[in-house]
C-alpha positions as CSV (number, residue, x, y, z in Angstrom):
1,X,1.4,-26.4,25.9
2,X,-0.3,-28.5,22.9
3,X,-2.9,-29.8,24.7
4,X,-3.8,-25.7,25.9
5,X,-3.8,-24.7,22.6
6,X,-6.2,-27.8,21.3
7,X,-8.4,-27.1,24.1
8,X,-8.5,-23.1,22.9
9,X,-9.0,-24.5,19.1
10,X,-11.7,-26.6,20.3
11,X,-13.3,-23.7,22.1
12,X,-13.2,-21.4,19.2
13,X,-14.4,-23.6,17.1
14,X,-17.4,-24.7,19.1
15,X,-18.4,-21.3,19.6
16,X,-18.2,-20.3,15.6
17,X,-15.0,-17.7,16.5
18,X,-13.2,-18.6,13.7
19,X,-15.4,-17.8,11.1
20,X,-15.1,-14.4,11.0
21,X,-10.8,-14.6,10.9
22,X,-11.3,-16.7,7.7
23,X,-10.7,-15.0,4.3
24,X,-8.7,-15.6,1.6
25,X,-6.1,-13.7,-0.3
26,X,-6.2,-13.3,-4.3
27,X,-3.2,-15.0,-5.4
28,X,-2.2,-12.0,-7.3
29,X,-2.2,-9.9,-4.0
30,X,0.4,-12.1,-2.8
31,X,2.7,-11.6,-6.0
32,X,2.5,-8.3,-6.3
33,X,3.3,-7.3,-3.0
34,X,6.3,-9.7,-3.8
35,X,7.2,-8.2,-6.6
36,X,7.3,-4.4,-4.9
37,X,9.9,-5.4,-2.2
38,X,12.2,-7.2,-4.7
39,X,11.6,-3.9,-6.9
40,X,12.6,-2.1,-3.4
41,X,15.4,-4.0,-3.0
42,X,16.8,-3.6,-6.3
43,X,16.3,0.1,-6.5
44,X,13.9,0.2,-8.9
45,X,11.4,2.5,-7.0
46,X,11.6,4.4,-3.7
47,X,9.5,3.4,-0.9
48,X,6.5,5.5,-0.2
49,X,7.8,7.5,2.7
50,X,10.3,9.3,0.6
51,X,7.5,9.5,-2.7
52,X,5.4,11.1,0.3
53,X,8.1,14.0,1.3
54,X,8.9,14.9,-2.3
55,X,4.8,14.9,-3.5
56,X,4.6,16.9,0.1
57,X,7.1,19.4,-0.6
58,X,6.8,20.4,-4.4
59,X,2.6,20.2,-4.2
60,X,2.6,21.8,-0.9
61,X,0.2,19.6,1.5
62,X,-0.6,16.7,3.2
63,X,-1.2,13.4,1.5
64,X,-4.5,11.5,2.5
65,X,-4.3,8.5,0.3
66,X,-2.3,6.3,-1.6
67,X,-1.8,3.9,-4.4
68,X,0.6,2.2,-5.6
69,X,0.5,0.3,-9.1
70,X,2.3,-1.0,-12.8
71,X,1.5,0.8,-15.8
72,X,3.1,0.1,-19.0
73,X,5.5,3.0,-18.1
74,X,6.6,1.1,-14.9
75,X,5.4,1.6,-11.1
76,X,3.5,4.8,-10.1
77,X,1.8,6.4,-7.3
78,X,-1.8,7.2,-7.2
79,X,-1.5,10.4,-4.1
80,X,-4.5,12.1,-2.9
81,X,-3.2,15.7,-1.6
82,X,-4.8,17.7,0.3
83,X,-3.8,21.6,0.1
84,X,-3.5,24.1,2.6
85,X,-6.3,25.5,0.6
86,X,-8.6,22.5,1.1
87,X,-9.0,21.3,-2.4
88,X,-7.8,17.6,-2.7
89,X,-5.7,17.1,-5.8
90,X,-4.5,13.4,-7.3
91,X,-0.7,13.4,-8.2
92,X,0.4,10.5,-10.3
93,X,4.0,10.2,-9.3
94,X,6.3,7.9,-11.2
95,X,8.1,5.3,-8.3
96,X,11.5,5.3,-9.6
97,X,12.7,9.1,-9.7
98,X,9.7,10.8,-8.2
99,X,8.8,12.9,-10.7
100,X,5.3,14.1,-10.7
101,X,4.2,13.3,-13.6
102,X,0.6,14.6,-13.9
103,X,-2.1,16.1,-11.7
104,X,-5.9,16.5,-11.5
């Protein structure tokens, strides 16, 4: 089994495979997503398929994008919703209680 797997590392190697599979990860990427779970995990924000259902329900549409990140006031969501009207609306929506706390 090792020597099949040298002989495949050899082979991507001599035909330049493995350069595009390289990147490398920001440290802080790492961290953070860290951090999220353990915040998970503690029950200091809901995951983002119940933050979708509320932000679904109360702004009545379909959410098309997401971000999550720390402010000073703790974790929110950035949502992108999109209406049954077809205007697309960004809900910030604080992680912990989901409350929507703003629109635009």
């Amino acid at each position: 089994m090792k020597r099949v797997i040298c002989i495949l590392l050899f082979l991507m190697t001599a035909a330049n495979v493995t350069a595009p599979l390289s990147f490398s990860v920001p440290a802080y990427a790492a961290d953070e997503h860290d951090d999220v779970l353990r915040a998970i995990k503690r029950g200091e924000l809901m995951s983002y398929a119940k933050i979708k259902r509320i932000a679904e329900a109360k702004l009545h549409g379909v959410v098309v994008g997401q971000k999550l990140r720390r402010t000073n006031r703790g974790w929110q969501y950035d949502l992108r919703v999109r209406r049954k009207d077809g205007k697309v609306l960004v809900a910030i929506v604080d992680a912990r209680t989901g409350e929507i706390v703003a629109t635009r």
